[in-house]
C-alpha positions in Angstrom: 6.5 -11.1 11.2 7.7 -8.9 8.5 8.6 -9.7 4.9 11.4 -7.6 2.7 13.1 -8.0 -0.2 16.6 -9.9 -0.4 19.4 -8.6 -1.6 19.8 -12.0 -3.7 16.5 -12.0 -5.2 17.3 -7.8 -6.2 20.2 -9.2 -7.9 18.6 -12.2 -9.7 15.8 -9.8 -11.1 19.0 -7.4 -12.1 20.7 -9.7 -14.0 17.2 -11.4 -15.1 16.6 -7.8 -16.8 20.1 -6.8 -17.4 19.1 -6.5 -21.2 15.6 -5.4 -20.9 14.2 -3.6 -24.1 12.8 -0.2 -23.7 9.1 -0.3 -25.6 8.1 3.3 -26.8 4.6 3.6 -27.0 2.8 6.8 -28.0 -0.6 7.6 -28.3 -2.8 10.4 -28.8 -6.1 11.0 -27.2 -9.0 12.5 -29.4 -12.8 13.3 -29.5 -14.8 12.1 -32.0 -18.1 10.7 -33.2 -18.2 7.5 -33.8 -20.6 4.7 -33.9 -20.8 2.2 -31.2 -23.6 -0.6 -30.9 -24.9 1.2 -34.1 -25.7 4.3 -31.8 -23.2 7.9 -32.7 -21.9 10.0 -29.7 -18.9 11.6 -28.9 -15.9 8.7 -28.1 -12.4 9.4 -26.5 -9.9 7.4 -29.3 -6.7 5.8 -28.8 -4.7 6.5 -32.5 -8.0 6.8 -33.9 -9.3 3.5 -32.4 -12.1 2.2 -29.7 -10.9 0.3 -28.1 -7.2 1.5 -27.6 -3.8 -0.2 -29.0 -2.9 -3.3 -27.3 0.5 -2.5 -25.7 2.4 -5.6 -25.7 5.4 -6.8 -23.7 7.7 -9.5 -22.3 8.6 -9.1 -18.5 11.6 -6.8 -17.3 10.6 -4.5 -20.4 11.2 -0.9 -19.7 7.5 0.9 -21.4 8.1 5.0 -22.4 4.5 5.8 -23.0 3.6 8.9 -24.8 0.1 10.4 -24.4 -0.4 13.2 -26.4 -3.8 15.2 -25.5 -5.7 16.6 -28.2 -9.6 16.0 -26.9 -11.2 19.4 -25.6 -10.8 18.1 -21.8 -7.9 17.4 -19.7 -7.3 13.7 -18.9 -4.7 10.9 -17.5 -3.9 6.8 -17.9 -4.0 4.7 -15.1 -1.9 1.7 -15.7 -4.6 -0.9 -13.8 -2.6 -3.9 -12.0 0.7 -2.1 -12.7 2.5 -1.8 -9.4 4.8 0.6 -10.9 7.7 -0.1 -8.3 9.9 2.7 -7.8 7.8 5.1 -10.3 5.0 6.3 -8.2 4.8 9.6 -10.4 3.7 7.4 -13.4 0.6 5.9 -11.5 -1.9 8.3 -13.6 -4.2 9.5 -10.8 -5.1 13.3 -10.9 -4.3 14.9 -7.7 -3.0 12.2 -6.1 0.1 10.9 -8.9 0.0 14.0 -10.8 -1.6 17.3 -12.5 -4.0 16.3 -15.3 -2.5 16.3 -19.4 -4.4 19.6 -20.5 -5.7 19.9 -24.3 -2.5 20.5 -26.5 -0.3 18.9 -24.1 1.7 15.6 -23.7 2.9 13.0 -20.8 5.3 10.6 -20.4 5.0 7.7 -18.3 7.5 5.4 -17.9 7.2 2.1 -15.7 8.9 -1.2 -15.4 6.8 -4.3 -16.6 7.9 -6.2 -13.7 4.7 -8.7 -13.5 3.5 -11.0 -16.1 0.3 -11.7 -17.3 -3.0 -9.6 -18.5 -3.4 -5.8 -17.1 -5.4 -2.4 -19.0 -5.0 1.1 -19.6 -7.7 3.4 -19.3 -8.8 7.1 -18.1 -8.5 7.8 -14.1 -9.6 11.7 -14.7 -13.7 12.1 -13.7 -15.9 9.7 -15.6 -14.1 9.3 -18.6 -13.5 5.6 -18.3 -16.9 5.8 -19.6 -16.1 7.6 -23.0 -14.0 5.1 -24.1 -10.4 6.1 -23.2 -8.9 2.0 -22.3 -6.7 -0.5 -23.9 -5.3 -4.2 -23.2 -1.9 -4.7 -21.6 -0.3 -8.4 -21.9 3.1 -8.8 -20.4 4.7 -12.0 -21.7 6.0 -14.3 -18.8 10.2 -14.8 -18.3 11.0 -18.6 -19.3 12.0 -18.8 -15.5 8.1 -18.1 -14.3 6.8 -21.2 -13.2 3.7 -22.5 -15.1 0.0 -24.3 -13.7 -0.3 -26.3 -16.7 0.6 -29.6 -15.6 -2.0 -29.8 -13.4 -4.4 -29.7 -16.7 -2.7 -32.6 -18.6 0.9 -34.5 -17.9 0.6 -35.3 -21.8 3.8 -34.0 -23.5 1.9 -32.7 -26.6 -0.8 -31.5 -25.1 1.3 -29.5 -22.5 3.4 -27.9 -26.0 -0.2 -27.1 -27.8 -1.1 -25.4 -24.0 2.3 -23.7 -23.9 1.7 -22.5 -27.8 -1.5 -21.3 -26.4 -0.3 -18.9 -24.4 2.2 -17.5 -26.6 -0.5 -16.6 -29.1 -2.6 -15.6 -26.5 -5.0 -12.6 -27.7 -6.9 -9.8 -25.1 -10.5 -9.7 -25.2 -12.0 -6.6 -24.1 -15.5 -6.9 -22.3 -17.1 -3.5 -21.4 -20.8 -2.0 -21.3 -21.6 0.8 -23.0 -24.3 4.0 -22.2 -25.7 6.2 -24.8 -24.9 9.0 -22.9 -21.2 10.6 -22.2 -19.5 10.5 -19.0 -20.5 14.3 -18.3 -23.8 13.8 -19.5 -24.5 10.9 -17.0 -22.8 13.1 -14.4 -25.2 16.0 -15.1 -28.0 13.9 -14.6 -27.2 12.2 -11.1 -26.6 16.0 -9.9 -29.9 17.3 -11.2 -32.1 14.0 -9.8 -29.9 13.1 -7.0 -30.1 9.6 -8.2 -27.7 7.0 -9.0 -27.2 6.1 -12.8 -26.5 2.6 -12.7 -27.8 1.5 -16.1 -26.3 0.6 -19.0 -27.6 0.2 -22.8 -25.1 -2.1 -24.2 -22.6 -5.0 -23.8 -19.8 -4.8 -25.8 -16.8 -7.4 -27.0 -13.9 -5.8 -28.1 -16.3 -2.7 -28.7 -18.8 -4.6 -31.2 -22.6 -4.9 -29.6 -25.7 -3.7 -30.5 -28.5 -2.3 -28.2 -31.5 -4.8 -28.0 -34.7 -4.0 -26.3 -36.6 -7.2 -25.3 -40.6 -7.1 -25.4 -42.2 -6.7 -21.8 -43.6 -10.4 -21.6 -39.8 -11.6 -22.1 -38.3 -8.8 -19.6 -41.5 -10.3 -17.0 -40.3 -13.9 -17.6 -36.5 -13.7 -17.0 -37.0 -11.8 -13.5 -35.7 -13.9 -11.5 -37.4 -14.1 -7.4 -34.1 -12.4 -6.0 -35.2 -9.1 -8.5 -38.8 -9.4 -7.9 -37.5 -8.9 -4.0 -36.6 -5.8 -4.6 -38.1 -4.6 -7.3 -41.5 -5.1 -5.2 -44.7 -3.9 -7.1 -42.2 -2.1 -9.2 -41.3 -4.0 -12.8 -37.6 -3.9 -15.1 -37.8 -0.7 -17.4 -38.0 -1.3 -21.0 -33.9 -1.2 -20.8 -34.4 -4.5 -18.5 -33.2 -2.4 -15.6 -34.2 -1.5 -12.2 -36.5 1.7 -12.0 -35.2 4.7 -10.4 -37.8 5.1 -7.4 -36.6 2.0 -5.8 -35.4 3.5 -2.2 -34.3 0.5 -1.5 -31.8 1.3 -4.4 -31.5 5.2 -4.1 -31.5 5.8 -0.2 -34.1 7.9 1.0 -32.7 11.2 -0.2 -34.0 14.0 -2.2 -35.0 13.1 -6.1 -36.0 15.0 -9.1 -37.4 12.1 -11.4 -38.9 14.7 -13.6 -35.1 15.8 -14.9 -34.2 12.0 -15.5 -32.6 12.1 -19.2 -34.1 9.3 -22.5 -32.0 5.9 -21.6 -30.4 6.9 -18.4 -33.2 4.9 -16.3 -35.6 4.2 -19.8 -36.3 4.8 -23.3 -35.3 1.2 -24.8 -34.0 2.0 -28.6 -32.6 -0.6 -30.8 -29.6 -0.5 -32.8 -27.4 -2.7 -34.9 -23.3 -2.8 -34.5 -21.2 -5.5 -35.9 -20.3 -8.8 -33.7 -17.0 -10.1 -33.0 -15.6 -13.0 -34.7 -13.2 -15.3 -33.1 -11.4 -17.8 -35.5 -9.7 -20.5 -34.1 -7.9 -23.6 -35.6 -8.7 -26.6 -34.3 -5.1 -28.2 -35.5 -3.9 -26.1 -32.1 -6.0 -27.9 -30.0 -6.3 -25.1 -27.1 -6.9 -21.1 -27.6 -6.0 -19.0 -24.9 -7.8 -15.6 -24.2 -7.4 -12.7 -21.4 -10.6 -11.7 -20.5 -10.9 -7.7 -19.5 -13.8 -6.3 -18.0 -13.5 -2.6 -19.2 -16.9 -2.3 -17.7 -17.9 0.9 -15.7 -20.8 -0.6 -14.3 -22.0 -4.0 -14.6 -20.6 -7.5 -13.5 -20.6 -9.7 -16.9 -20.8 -13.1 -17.1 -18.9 -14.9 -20.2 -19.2 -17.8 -21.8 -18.7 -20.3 -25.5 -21.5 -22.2 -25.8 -20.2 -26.4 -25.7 -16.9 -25.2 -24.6 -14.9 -25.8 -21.2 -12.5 -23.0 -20.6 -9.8 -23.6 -18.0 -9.2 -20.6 -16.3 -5.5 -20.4 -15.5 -4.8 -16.4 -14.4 -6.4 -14.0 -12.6 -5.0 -10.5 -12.3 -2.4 -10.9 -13.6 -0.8 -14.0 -12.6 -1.2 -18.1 -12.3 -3.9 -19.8 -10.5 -4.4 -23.6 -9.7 -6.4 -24.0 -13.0 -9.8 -24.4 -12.6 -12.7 -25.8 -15.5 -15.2 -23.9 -15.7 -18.6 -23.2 -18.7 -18.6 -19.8 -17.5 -17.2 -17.4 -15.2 -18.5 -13.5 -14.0 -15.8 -10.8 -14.1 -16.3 -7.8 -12.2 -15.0 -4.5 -13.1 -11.7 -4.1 -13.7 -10.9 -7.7 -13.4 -8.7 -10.0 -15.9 -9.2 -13.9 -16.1 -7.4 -15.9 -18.3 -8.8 -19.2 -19.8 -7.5 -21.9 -22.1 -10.2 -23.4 -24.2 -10.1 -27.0 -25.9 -10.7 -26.6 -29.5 -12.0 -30.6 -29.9 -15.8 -29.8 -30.6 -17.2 -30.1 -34.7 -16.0 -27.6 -36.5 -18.8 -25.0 -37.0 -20.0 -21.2 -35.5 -20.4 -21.5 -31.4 -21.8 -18.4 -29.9 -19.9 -16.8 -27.5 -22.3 -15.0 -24.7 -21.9 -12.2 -22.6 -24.4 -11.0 -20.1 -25.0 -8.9 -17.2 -24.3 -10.7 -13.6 -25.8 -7.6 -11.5 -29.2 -7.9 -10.5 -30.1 -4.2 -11.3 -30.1 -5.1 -15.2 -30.8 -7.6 -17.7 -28.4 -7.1 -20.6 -26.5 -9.4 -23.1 -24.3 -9.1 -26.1 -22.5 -12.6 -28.2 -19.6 -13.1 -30.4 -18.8 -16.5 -32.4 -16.3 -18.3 -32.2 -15.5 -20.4 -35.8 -13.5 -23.1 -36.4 -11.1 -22.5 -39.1 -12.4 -25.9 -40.7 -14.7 -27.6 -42.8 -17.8 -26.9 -41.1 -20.0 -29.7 -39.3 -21.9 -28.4 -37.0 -25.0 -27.5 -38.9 -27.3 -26.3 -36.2 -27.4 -23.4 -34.2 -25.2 -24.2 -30.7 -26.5 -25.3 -27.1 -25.8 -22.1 -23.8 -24.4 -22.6 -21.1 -26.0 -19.7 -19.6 -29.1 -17.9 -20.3 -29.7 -14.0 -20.7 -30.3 -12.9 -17.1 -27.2 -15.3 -16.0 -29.3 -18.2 -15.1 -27.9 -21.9 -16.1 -29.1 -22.6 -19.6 -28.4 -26.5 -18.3 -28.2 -28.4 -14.8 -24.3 -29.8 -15.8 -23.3 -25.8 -16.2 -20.6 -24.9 -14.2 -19.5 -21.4 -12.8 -16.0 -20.9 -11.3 -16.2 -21.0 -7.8 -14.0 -18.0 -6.5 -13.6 -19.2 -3.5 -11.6 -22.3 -4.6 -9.4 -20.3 -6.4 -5.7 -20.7 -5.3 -2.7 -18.5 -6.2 0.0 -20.6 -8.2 2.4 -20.6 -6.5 0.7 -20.0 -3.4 2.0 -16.9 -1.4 1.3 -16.3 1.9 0.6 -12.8 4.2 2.1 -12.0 7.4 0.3 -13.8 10.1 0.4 -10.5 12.1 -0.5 -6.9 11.3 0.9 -3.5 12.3 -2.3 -1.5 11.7 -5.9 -1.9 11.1 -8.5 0.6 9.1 -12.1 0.2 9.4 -13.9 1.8 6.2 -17.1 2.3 5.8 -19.3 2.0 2.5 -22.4 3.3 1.8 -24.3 6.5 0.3 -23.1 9.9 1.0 -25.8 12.8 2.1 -27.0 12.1 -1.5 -28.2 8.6 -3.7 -25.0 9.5 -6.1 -22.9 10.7 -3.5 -20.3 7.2 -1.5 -17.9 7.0 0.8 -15.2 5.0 1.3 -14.1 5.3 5.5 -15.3 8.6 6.9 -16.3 11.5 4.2 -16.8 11.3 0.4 -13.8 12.4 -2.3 -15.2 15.0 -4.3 -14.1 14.9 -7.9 -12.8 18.5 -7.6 -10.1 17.5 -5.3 -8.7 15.7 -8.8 -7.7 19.4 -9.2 -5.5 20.2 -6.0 -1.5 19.8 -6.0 -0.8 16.6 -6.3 -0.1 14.6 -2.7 3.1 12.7 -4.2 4.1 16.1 -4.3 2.6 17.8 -1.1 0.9 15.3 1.8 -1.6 17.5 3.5 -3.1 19.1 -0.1 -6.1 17.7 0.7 -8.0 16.8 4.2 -6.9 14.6 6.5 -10.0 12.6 6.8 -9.8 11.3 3.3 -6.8 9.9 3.5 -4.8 6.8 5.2 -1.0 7.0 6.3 1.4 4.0 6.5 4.7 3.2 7.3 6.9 1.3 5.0 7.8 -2.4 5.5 4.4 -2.6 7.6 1.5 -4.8 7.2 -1.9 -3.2 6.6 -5.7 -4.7 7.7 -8.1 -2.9 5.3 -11.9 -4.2 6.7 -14.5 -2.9 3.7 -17.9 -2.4 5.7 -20.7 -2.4 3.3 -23.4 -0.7 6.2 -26.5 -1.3 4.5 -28.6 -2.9 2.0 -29.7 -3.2 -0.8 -25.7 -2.6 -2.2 -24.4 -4.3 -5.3 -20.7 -5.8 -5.2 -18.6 -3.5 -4.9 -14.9 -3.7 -7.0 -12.5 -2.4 -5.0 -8.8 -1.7 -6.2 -6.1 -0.4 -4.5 -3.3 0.8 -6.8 0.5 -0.7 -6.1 0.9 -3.5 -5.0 -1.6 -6.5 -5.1 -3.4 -7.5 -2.3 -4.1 -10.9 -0.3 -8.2 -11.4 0.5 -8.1 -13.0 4.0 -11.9 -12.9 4.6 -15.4 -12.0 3.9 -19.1 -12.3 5.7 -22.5 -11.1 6.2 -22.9 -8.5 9.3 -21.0 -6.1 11.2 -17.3 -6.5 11.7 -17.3 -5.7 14.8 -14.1 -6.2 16.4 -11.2 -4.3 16.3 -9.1 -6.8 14.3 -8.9 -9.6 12.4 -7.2 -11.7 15.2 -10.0 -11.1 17.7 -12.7 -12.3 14.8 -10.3 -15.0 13.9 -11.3 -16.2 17.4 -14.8 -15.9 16.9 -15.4 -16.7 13.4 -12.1 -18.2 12.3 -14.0 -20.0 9.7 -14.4 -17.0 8.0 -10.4 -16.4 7.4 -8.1 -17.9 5.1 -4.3 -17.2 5.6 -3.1 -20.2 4.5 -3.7 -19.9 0.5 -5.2 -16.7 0.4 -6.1 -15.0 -3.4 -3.8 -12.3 -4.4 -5.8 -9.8 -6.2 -5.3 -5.7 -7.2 -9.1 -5.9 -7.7 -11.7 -7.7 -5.6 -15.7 -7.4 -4.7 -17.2 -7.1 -1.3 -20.5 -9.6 -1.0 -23.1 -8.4 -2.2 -25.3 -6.2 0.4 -28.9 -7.7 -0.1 -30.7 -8.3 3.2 -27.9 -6.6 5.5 -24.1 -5.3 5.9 -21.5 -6.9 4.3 -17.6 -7.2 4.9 -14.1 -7.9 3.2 -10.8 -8.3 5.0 -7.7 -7.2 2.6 -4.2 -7.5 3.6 -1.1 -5.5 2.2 2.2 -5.5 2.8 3.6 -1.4 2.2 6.7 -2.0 -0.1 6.0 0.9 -2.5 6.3 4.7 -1.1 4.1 7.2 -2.8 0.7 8.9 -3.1 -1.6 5.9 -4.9 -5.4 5.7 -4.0 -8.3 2.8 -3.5 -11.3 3.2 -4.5 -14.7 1.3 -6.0 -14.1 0.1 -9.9 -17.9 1.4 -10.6 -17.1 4.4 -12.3 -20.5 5.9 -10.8 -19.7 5.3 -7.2 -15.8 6.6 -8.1 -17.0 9.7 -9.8 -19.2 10.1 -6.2 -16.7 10.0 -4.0 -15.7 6.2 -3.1 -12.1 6.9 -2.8 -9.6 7.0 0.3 -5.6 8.3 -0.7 -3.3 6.2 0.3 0.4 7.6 1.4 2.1 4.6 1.7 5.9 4.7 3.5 5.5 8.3 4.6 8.8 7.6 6.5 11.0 7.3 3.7 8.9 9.4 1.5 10.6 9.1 -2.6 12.3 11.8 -4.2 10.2 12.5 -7.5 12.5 13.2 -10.3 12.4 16.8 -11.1 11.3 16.6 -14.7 7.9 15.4 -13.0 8.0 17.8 -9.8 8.4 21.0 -11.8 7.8 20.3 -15.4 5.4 17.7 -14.4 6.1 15.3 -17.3 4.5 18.0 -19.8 6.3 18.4 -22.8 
């Protein structure tokens, strides 16, 4: 069974966007020192700011933006969730999409904001994510998009305050932050041989500060799940795992004595300035888009005495869900109401770490634009190393999550790729199917531009109008979640285990373990995370549909295990390859 689009539904959208507005949106890159977390290093800015310009639009918008390159490096933007239809060429991967922006030089992307919903910018060009280079997206929906929000109330007013909500809705950018710079932290995994996965901040909307907990506290929050692996072994003094962990690192070659202050250790505090969130009550809901800009850790979120009901993921409606607190991997966007009909007062807002490697946290507050009343300090939901502060906290359940409307994937499949995850000949070194992407292949000729300019074995070839099986095999413990996002088009998440897939496609383990699919009201995700490897191998079943020719790539949203190599090309309709415009073939997009 195959699915296209109709001819009727191409017109509707036509005459839908018939008067789209074009939204020019330049920005120059530089670097600069500047203090994050009350700690100075070297920072990629957007226009001078950290985090970037929030790029705001309404659906069917036509977006020109401008990136001028004035840091000492070369660079690219990633538009992340963007399916950028019919503009491969403006998909911002290096080597893959196009040549890197070099110092002096600018690019213009231009796409079509065809979804609604909450989506980011951000660097795709070595570690760089990492330096700071990323920025909120929020495409405002079409009147004609149907909304969830019945199924929250059927009251009239309430349903106008939740519609006001969204309207107003603001981006909230959750991201990590490490002392050292991307090439810094790259330096150091290639003179160990280890895998940097520590952070020293958590940051919300890039305010934090770096706190070092005393050693009794660290001792007490370890929960049995890290003494597991951490053994005889204890957190550092950053509350992270230590580096000689080979359940961690793979039993590969290490030099711990090159191991740089704070990569792994060296705890020192610093003060930065905290977020404030004001909300008035007299709108009875606030609506926020939650990013996770993080480049390494999982985060949990949450406003003390609140319910949030979390109505979008990626991008687009869900079957609303109530939650106290929900964890957003890498890369991910949810998007929550909350009921302002608590006292008026200062609630802390609470952001922590949901990977076991670390213990980290960061807060905000959230104030009522009121007459205070709540004179004492508010009541968690969660506590600092993601444990329930309460027994009546709830988590949202990702696998009750439904797609509003629910969409459905091809019962059958036309091909089936079985990739493999795990280390690479080295503890920093991943692949991602058969052989490792080095970062220098972000030099060669683009593949939009020339298929075969880079091996074979590192890349996957579809037809268009097919329906693709993508089976994630995590081999071997102990493995964190691993984010993966393909770029285009969204994805449907048909199933996940423990084990070895070990059949040659999802209909033959539908018959053993059809308890383990869901086809019926799968999620429809750009970004999702395999199970977390622990005491075996893992799996994830993703199913695409190829409507989008072009060069685009998949790969793991940890910037660490990206940077070493956990990326596969994917040529997608190499039968009616697209014609890039000449401006991008020859000039590139330079100006």
């Amino acid at each position: 069974m195959k699915f296209s689009v109709s001819w009727s539904l191409l017109l509707l959208c036509l005459a839908k966007w018939a008067h789209a507005a074009t939204v020019r949106f330049p920005v120059m890159l530089t670097w600069a020192n500047r203090t994050v977390a009350g700690h100075t290093r070297n920072v990629i800015l957007m226009n001078g700011q950290f985090p970037g310009p929030e790029l705001r639009l309404n659906q069917g918008d036509n977006v020109e933006f401008l990136v001028t390159n004035r840091c000492p490096f070369s660079t690219t933007v990633h538009f992340h969730g963007i399916e950028q239809i019919g503009t491969p060429w403006s998909d911002g991967v290096p080597g893959i999409s196009q040549r890197s922006i070099e110092t002096g030089r600018s690019f213009m992307y231009r796409w079509r904001a065809n979804q609604y919903g909450s989506y980011f910018y951000h660097a795709h060009h070595r570690g760089q994510f990492e330096d700071g280079l990323y920025g909120s997206i929020y495409i405002a929906p079409s009147s004609s998009e149907q909304r969830p929000f019945s199924q929250i109330t059927n009251d009239s007013s309430q349903l106008q305050a939740i519609l006001n909500a969204e309207r107003r809705t603001s981006s909230v950018v959750l991201s990590d932050w490490r002392k050292l710079t991307s090439e810094q932290i790259w330096a150091a995994e290639v003179a160990t041989g280890l895998d940097g996965h520590c952070a020293s901040a958590l940051l919300i909307n890039g305010k934090g500060s770096v706190t070092c907990l005393p050693r009794d506290q660290l001792d007490a929050l370890t929960i049995d799940r890290q003494k597991q692996i951490l053994g005889n072994e204890s957190l550092t003094d950053i509350g992270c795992f230590p580096p000689n962990l080979p359940s961690i690192q793979g039993n590969f070659p290490h030099n711990f004595s090159a191991i740089p202050p704070t990569l792994y250790f060296g705890c020192t505090a610093s003060r930065g300035p905290q977020e404030l969130f004001t909300v008035n009550p007299t709108q009875q809901y606030v609506s926020y888009d939650l990013i996770s800009a993080s480049g390494l850790l999982s985060l949990t979120f949450s406003i003390d005495e609140h319910d949030m009901w979390v109505y979008a993921i990626d991008g687009r409606y869900i079957n609303p869900s109530r939650v106290n607190a929900l964890t957003i991997t890498n890369s991910n966007r949810y998007s929550v109401l909350v009921p302002l009909n608590k006292p008026a007062g200062d609630y802390t807002v609470r952001l922590v770490s949901a990977n076991l490697n670390q213990i980290l946290n960061t807060t905000a507050i959230m104030r009522y634009q009121a007459p205070p009343q709540l004179n004492r300090p508010s009541n968690p939901w969660i506590e600092i190393n993601n444990q329930n502060a309460t027994a009546e906290t709830v988590f949202l359940n990702e696998t009750q999550v439904i797609p509003f409307p629910v969409v459905v994937p091809s019962a059958t499949v036309d091909e089936t790729y079985i990739l493999r995850i795990g280390h690479y000949n080295a503890s920093y070194r991943w692949t991602l199917g058969n052989s490792s992407f080095g970062l220098e292949l972000e030099d060669s000729q683009p593949l939009l531009f020339n298929q075969s300019s880079i091996p074979g074995d590192l890349m996957i070839r579809t037809r268009n109008n097919t329906w693709i099986d993508l089976i994630l095999q995590v081999t071997a413990p102990v493995q964190p979640p691993h984010p993966i996002h393909k770029h285009s088009n969204k994805h449907f998440v048909i199933g996940e285990g423990n084990g070895t897939f070990s059949w040659a496609t999802v209909a033959e383990a539908m018959q053993a373990i059809p308890g383990s699919f869901n086809l019926q009201n799968p999620q429809y995700r750009d970004t999702y995370i395999t199970p977390p490897s622990i005491n075996g191998p893992t799996w994830l079943a993703l199913r695409y549909h190829v409507i989008n020719p072009g060069a685009f790539v998949m790969h793991c949203h940890i910037q660490n295990h990206q940077s070493g190599g956990m990326n596969l090309a994917m040529l997608d309709g190499v039968d009616v390859w697209p014609t890039v415009p000449p401006s991008y073939r020859y000039g590139s997009g330079f100006y």
